[in-house]
mmCIF entry with sequence, helices, sheets and N, C-alpha, C, O atoms, coordinates in Angstrom:
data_MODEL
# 
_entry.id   MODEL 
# 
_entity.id                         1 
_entity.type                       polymer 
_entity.pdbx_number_of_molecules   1 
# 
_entity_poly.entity_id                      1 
_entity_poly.type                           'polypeptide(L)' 
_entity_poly.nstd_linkage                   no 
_entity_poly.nstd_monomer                   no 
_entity_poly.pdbx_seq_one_letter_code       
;(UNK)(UNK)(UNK)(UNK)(UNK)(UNK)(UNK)(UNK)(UNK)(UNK)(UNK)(UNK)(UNK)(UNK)(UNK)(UNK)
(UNK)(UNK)(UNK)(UNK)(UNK)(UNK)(UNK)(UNK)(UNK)(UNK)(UNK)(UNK)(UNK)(UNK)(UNK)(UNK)
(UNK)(UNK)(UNK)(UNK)(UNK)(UNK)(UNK)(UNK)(UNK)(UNK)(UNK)(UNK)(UNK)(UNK)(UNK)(UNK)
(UNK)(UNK)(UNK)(UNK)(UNK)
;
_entity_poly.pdbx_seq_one_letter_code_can   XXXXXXXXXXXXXXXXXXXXXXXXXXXXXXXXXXXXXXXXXXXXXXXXXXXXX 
_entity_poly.pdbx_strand_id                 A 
# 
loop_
_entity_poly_seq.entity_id 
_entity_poly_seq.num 
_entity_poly_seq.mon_id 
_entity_poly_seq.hetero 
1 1  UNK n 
1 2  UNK n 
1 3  UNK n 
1 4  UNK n 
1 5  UNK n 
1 6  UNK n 
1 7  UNK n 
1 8  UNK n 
1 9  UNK n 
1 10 UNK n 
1 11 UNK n 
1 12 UNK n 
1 13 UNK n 
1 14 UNK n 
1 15 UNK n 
1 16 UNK n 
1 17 UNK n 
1 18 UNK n 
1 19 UNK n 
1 20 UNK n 
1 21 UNK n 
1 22 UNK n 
1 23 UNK n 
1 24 UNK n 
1 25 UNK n 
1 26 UNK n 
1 27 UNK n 
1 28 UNK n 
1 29 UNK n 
1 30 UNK n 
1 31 UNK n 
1 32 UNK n 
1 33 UNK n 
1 34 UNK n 
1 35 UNK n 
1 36 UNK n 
1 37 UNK n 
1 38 UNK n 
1 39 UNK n 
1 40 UNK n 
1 41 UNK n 
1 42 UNK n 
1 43 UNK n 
1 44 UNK n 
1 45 UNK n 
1 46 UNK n 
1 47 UNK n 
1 48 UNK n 
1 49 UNK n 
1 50 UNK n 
1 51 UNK n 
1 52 UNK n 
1 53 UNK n 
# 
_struct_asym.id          A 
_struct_asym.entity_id   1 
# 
loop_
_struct_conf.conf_type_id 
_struct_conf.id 
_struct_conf.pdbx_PDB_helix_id 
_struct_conf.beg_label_comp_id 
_struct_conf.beg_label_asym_id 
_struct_conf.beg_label_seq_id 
_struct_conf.pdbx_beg_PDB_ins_code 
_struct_conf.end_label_comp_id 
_struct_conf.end_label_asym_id 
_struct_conf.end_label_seq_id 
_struct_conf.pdbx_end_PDB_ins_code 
_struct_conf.beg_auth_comp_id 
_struct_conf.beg_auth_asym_id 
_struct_conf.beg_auth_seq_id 
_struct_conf.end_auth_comp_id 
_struct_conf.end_auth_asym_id 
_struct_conf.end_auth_seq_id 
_struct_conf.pdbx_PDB_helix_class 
_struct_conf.details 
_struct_conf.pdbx_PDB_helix_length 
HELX_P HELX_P1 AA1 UNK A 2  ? UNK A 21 ? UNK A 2  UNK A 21 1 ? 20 
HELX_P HELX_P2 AA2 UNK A 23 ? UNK A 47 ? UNK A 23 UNK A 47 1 ? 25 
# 
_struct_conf_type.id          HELX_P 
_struct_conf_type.criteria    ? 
_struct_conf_type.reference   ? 
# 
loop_
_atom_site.group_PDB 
_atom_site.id 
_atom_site.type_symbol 
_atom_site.label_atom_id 
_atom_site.label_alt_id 
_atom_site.label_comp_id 
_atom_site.label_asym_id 
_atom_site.label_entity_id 
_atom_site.label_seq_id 
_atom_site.pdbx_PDB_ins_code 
_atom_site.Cartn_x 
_atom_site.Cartn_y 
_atom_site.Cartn_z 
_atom_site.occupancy 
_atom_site.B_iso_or_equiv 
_atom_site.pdbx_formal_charge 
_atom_site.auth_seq_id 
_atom_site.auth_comp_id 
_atom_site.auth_asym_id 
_atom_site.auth_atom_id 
_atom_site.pdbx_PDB_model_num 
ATOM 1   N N  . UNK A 1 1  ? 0.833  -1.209 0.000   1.00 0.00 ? 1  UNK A N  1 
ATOM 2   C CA . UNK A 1 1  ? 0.000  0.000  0.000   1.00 0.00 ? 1  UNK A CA 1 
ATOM 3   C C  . UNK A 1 1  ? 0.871  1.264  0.000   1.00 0.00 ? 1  UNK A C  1 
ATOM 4   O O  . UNK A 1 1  ? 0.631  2.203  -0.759  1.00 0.00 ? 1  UNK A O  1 
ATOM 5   N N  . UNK A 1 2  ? 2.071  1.259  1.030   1.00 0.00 ? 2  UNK A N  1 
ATOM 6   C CA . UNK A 1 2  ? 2.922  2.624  1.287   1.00 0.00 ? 2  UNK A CA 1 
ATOM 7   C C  . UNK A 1 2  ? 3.473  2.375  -0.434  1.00 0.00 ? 2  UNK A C  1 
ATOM 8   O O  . UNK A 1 2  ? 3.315  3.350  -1.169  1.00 0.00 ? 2  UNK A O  1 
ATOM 9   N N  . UNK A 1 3  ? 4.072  1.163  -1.027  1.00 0.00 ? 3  UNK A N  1 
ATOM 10  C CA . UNK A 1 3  ? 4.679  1.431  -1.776  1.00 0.00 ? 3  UNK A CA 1 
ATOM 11  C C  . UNK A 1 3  ? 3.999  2.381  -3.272  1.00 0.00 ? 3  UNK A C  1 
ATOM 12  O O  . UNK A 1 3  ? 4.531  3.012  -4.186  1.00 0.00 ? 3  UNK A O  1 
ATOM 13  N N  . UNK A 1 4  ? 2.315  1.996  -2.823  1.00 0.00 ? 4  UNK A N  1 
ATOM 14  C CA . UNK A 1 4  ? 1.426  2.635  -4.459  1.00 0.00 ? 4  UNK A CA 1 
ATOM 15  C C  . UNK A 1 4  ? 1.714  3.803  -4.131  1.00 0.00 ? 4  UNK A C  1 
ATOM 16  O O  . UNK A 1 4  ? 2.146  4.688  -4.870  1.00 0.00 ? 4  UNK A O  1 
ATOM 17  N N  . UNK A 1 5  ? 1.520  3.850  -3.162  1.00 0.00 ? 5  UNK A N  1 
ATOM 18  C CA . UNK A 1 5  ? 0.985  5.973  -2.548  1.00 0.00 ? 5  UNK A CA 1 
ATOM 19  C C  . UNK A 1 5  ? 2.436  6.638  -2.892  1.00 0.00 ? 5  UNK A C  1 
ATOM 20  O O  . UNK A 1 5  ? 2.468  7.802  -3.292  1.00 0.00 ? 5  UNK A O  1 
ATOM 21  N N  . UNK A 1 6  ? 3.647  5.877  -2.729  1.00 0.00 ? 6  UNK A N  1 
ATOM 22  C CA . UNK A 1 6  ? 4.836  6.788  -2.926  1.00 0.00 ? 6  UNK A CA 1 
ATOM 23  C C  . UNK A 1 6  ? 5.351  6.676  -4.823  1.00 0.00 ? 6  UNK A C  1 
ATOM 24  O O  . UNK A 1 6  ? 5.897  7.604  -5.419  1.00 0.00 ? 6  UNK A O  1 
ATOM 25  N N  . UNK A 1 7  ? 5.075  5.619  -5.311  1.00 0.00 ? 7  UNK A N  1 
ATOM 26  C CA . UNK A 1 7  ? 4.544  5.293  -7.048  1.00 0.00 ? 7  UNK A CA 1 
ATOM 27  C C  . UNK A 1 7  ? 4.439  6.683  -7.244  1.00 0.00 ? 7  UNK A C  1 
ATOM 28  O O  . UNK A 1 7  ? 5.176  7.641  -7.480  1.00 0.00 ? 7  UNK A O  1 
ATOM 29  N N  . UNK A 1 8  ? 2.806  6.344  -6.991  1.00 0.00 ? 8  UNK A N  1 
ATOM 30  C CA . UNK A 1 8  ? 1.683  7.357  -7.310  1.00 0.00 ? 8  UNK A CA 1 
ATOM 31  C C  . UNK A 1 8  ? 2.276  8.850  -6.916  1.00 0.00 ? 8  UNK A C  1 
ATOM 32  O O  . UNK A 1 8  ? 1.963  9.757  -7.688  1.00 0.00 ? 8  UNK A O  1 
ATOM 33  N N  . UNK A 1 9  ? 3.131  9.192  -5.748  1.00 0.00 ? 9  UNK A N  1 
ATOM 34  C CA . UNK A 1 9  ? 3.555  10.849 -5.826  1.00 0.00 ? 9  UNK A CA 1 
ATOM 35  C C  . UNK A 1 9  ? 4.582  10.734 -6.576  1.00 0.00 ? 9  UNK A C  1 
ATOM 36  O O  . UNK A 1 9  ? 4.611  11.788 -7.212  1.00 0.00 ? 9  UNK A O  1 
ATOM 37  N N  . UNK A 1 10 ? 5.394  10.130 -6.871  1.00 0.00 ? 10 UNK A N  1 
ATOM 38  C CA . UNK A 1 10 ? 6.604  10.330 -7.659  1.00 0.00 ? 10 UNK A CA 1 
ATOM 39  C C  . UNK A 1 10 ? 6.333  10.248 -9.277  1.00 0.00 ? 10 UNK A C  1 
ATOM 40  O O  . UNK A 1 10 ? 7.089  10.686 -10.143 1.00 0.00 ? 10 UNK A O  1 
ATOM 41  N N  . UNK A 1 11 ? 5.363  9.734  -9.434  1.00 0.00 ? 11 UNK A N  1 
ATOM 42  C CA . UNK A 1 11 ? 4.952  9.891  -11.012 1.00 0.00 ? 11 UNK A CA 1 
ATOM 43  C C  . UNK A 1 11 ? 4.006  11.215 -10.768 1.00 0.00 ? 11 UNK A C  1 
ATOM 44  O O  . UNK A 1 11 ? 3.789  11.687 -11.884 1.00 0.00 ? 11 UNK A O  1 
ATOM 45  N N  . UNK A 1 12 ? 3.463  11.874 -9.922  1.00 0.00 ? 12 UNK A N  1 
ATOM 46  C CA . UNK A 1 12 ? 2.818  13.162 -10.177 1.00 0.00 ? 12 UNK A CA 1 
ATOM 47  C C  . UNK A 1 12 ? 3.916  13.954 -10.215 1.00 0.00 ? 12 UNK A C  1 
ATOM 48  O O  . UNK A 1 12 ? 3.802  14.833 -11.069 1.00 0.00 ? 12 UNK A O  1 
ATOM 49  N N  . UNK A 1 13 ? 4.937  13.977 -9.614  1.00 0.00 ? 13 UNK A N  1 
ATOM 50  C CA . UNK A 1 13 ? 6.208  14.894 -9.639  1.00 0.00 ? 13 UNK A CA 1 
ATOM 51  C C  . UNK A 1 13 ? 6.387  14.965 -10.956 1.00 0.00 ? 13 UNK A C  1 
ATOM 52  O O  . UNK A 1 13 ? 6.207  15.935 -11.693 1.00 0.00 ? 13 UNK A O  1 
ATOM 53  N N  . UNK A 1 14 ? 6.725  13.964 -11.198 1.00 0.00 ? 14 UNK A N  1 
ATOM 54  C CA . UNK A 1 14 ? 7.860  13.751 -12.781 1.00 0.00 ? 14 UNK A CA 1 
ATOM 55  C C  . UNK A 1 14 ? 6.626  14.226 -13.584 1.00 0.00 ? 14 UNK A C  1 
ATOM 56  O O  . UNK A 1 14 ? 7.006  14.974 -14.485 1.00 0.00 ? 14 UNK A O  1 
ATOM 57  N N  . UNK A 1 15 ? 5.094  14.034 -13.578 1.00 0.00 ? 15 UNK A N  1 
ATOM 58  C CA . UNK A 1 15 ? 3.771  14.930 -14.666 1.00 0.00 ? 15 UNK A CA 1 
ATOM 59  C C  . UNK A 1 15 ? 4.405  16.290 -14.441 1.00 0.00 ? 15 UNK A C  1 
ATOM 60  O O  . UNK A 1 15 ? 5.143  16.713 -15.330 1.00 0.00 ? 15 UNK A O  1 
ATOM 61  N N  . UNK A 1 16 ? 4.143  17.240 -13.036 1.00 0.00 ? 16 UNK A N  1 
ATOM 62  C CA . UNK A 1 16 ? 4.233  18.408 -12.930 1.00 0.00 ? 16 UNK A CA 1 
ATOM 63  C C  . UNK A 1 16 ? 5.601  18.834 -13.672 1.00 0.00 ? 16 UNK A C  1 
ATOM 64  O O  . UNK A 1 16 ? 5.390  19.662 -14.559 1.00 0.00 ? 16 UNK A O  1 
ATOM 65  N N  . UNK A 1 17 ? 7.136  18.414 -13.498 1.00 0.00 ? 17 UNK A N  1 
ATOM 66  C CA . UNK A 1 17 ? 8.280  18.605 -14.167 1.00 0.00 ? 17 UNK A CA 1 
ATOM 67  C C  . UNK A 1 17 ? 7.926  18.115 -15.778 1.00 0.00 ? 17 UNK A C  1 
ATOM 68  O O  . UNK A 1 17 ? 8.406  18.802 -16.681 1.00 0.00 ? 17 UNK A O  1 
ATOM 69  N N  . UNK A 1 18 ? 7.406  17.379 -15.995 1.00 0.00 ? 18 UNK A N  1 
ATOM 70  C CA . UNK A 1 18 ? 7.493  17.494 -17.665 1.00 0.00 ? 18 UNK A CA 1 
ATOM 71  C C  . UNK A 1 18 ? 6.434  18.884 -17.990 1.00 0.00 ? 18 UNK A C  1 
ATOM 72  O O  . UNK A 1 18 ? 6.516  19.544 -19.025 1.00 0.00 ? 18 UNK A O  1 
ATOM 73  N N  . UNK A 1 19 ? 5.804  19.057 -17.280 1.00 0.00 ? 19 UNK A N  1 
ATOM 74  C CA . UNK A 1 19 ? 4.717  19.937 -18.017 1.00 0.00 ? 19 UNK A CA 1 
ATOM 75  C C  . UNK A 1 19 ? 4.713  21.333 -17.652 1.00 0.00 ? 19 UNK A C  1 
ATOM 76  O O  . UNK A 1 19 ? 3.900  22.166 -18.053 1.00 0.00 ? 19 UNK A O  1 
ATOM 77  N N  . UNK A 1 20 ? 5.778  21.551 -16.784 1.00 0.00 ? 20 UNK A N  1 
ATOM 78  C CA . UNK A 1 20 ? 6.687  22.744 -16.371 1.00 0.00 ? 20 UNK A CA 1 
ATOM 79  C C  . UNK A 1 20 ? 7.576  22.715 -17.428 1.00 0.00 ? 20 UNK A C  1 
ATOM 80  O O  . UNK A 1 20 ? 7.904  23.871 -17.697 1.00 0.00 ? 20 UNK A O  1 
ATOM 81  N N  . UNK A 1 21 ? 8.051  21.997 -18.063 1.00 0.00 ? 21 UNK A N  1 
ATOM 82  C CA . UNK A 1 21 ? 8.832  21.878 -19.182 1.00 0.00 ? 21 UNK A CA 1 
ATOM 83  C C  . UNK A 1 21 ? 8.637  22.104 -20.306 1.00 0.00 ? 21 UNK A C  1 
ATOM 84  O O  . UNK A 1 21 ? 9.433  22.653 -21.069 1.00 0.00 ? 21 UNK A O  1 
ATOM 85  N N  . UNK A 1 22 ? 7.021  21.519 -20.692 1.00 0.00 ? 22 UNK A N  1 
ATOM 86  C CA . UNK A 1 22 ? 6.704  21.742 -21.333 1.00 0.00 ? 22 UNK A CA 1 
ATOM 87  C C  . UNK A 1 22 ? 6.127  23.531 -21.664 1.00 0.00 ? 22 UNK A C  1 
ATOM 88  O O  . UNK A 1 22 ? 6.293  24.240 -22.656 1.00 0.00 ? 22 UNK A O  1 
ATOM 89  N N  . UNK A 1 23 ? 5.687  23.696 -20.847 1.00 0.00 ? 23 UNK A N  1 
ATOM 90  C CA . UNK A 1 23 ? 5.303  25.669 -20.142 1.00 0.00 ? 23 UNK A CA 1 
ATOM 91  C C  . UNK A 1 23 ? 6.681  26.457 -20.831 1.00 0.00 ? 23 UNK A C  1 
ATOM 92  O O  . UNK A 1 23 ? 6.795  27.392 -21.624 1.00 0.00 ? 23 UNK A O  1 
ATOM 93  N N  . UNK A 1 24 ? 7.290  25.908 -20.378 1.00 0.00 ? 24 UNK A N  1 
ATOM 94  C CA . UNK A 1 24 ? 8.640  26.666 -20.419 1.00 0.00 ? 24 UNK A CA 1 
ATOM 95  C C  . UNK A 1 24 ? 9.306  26.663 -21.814 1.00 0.00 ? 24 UNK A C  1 
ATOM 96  O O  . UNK A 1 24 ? 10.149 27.535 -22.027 1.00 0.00 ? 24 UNK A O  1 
ATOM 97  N N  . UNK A 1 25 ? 8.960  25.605 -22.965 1.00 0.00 ? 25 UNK A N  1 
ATOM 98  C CA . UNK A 1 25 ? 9.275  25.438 -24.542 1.00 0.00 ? 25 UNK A CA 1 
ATOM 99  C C  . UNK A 1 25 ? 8.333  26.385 -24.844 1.00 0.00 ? 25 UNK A C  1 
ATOM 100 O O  . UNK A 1 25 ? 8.870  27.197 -25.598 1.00 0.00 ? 25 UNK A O  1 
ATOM 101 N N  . UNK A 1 26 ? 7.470  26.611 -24.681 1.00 0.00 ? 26 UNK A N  1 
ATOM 102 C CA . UNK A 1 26 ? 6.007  27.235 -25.396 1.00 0.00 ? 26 UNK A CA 1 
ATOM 103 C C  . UNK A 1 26 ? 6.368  28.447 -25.292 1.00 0.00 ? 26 UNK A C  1 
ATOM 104 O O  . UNK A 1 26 ? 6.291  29.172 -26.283 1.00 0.00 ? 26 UNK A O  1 
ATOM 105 N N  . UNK A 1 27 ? 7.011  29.110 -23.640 1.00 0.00 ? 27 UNK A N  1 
ATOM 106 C CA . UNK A 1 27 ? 6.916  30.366 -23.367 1.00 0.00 ? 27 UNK A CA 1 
ATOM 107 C C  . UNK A 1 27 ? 8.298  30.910 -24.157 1.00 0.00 ? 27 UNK A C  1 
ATOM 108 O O  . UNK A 1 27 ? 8.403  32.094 -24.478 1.00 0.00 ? 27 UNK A O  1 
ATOM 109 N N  . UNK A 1 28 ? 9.793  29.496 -24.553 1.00 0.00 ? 28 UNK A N  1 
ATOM 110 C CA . UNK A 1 28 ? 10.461 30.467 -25.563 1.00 0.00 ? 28 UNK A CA 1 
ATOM 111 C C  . UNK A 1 28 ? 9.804  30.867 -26.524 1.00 0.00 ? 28 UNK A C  1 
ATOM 112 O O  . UNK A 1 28 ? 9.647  32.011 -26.951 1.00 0.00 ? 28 UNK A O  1 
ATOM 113 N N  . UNK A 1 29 ? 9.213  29.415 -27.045 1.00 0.00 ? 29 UNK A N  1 
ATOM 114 C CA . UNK A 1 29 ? 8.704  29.676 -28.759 1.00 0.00 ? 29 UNK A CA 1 
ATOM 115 C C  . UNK A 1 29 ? 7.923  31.157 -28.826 1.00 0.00 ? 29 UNK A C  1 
ATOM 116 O O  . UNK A 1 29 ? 7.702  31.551 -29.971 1.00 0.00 ? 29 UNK A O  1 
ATOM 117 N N  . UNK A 1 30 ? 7.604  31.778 -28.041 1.00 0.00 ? 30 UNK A N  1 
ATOM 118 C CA . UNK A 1 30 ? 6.583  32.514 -27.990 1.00 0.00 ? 30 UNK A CA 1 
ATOM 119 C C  . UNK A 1 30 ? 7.513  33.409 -27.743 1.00 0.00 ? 30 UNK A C  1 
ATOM 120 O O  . UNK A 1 30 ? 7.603  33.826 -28.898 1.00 0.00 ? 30 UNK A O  1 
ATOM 121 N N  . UNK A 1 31 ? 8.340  34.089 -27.110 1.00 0.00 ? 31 UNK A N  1 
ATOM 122 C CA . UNK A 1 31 ? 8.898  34.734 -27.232 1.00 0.00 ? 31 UNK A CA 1 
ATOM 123 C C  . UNK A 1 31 ? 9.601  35.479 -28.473 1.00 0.00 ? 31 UNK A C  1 
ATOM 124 O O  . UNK A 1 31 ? 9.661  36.673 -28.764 1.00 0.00 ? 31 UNK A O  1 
ATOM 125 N N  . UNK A 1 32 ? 10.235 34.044 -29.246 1.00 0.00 ? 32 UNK A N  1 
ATOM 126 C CA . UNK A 1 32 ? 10.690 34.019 -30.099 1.00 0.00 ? 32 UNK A CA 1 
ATOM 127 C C  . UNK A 1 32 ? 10.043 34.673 -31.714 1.00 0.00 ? 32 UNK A C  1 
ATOM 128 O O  . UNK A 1 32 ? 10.438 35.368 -32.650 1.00 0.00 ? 32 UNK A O  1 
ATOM 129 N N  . UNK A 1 33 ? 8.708  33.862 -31.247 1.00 0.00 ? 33 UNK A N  1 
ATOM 130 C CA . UNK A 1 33 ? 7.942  34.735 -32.214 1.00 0.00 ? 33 UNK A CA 1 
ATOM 131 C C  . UNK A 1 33 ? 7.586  36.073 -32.063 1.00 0.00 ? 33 UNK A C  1 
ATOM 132 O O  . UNK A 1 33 ? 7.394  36.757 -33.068 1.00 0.00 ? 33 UNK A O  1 
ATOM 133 N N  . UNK A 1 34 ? 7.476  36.524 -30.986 1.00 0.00 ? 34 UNK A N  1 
ATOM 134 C CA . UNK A 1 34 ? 7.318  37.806 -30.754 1.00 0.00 ? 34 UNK A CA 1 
ATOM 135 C C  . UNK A 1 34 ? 8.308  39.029 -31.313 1.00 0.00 ? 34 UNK A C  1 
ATOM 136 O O  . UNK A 1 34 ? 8.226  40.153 -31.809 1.00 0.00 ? 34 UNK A O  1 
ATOM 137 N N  . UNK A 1 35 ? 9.428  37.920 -30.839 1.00 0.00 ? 35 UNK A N  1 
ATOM 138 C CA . UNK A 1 35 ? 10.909 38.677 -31.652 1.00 0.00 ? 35 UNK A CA 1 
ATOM 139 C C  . UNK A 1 35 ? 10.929 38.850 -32.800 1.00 0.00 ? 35 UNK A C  1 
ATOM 140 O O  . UNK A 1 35 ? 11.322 39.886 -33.337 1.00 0.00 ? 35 UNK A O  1 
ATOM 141 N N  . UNK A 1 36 ? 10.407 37.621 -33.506 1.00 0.00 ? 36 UNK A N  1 
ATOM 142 C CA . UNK A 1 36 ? 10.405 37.855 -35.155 1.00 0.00 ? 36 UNK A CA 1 
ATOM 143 C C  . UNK A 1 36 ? 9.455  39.025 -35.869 1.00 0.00 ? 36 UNK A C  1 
ATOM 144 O O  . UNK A 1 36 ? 9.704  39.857 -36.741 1.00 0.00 ? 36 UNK A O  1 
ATOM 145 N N  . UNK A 1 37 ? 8.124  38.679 -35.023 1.00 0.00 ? 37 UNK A N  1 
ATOM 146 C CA . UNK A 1 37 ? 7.273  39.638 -35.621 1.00 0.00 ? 37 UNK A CA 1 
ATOM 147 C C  . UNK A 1 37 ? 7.407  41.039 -35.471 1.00 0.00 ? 37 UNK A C  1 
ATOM 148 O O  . UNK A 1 37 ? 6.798  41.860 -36.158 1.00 0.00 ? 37 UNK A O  1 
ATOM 149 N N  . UNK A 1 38 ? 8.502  41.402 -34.236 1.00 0.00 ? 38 UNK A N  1 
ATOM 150 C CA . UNK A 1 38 ? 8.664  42.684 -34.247 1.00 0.00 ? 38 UNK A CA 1 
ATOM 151 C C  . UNK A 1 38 ? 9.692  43.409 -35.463 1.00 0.00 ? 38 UNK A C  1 
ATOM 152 O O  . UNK A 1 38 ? 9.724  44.410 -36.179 1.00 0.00 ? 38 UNK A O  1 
ATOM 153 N N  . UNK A 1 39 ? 10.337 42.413 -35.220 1.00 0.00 ? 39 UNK A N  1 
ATOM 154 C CA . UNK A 1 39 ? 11.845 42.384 -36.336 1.00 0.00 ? 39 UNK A CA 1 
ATOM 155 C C  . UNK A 1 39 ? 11.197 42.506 -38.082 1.00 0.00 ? 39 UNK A C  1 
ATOM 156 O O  . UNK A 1 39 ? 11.715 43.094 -39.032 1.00 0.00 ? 39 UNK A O  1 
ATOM 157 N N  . UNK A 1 40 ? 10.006 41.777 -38.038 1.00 0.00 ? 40 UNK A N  1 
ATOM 158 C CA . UNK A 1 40 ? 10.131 41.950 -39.619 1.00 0.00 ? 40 UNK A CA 1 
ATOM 159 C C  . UNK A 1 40 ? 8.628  43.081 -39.538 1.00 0.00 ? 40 UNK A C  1 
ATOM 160 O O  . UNK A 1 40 ? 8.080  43.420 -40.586 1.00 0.00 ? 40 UNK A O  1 
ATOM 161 N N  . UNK A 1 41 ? 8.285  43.399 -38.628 1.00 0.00 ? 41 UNK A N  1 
ATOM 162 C CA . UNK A 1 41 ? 7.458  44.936 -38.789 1.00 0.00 ? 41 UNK A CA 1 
ATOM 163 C C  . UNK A 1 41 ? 7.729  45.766 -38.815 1.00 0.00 ? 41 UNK A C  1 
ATOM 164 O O  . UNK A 1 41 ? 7.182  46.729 -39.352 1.00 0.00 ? 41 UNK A O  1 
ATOM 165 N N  . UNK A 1 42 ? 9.295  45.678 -37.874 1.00 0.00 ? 42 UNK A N  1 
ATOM 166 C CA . UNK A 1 42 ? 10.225 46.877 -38.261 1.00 0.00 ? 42 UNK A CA 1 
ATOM 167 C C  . UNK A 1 42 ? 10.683 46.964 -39.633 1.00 0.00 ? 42 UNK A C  1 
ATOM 168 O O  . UNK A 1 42 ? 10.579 48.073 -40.157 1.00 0.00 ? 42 UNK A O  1 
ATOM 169 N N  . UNK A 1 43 ? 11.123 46.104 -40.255 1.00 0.00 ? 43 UNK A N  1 
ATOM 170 C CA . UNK A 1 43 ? 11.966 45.853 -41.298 1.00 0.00 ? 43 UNK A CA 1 
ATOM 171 C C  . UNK A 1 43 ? 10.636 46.868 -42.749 1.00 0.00 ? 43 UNK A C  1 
ATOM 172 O O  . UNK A 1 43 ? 10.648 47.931 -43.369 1.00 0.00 ? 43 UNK A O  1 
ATOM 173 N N  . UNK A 1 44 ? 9.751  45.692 -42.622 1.00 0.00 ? 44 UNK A N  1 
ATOM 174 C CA . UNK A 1 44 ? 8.643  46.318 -43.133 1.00 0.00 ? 44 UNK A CA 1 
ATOM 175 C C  . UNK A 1 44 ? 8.830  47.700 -42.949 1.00 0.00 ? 44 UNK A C  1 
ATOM 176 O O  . UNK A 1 44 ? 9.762  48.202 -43.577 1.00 0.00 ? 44 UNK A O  1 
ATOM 177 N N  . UNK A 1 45 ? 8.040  48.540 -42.110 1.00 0.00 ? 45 UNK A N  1 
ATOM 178 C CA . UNK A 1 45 ? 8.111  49.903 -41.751 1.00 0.00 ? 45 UNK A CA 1 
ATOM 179 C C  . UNK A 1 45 ? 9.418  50.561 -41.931 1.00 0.00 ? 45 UNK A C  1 
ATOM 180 O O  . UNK A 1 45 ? 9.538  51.757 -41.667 1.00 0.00 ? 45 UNK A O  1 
ATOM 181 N N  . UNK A 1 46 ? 10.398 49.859 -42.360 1.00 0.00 ? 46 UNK A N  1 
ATOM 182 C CA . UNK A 1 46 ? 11.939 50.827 -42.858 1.00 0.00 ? 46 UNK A CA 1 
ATOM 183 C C  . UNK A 1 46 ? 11.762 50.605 -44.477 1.00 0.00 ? 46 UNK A C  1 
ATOM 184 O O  . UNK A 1 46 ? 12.020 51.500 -45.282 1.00 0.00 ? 46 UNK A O  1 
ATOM 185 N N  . UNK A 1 47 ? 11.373 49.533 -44.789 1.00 0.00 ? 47 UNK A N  1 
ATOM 186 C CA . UNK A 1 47 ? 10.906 49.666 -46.134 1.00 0.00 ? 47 UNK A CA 1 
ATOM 187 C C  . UNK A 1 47 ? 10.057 50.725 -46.947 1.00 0.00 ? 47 UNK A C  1 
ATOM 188 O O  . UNK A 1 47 ? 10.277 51.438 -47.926 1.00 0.00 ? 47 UNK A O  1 
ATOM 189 N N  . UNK A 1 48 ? 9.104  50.529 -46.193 1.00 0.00 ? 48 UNK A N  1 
ATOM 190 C CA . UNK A 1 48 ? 8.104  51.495 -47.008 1.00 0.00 ? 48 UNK A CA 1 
ATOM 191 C C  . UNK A 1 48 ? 8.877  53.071 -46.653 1.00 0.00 ? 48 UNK A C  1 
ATOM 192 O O  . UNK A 1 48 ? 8.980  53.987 -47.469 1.00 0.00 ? 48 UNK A O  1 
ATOM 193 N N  . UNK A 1 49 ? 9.277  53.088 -45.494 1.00 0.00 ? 49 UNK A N  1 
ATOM 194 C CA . UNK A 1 49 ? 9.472  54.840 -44.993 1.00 0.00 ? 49 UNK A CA 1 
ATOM 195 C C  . UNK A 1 49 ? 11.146 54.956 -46.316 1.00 0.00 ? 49 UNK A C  1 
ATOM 196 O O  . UNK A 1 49 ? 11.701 55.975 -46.727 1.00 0.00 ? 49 UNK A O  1 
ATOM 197 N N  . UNK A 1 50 ? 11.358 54.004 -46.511 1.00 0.00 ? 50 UNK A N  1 
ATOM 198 C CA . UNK A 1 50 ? 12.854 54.642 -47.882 1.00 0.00 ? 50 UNK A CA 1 
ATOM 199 C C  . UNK A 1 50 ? 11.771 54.328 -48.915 1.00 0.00 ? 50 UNK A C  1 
ATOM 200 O O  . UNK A 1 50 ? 11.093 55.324 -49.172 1.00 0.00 ? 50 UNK A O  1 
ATOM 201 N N  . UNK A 1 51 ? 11.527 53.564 -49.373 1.00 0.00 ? 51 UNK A N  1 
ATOM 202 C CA . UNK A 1 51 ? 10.500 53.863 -50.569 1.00 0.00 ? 51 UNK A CA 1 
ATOM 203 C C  . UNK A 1 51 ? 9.450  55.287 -50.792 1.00 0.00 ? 51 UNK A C  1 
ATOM 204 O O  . UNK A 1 51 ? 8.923  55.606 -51.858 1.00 0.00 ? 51 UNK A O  1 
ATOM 205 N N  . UNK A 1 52 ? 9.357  55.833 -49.801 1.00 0.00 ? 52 UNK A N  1 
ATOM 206 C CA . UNK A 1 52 ? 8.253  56.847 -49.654 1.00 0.00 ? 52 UNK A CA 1 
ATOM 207 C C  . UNK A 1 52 ? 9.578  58.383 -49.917 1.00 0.00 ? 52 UNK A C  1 
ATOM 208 O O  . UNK A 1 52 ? 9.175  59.506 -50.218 1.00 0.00 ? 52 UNK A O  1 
ATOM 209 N N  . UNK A 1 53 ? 10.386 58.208 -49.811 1.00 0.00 ? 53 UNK A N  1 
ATOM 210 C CA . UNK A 1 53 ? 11.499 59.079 -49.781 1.00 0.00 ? 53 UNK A CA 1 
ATOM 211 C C  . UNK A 1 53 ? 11.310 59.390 -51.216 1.00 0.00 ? 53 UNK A C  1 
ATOM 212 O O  . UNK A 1 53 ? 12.070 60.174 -51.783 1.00 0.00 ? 53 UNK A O  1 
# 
């Protein structure tokens, strides 16, 4: 019985750490995109402002 109950918390550990892990890929990717989209709105917006010259 002690041995299910200590199973059973040590596989909820290792759920919460993968899926903290998982949190934590998502929140680069997301970052990352954020980076890009700023980067090529800028890029954009330097475009048009020398074209408009």
């Amino acid at each position: 019985m002690i041995f299910s109950i200590i199973e059973f918390e040590s596989a909820k550990l290792q759920n919460n750490y993968e899926l903290r892990g998982m949190n934590e890929e998502k929140k680069k990717k997301k970052t990352i995109q954020k980076i890009f989209v700023r980067r090529t709105f800028a890029e954009c917006l330097y475009i048009t402002y020398s074209k408009s010259d």
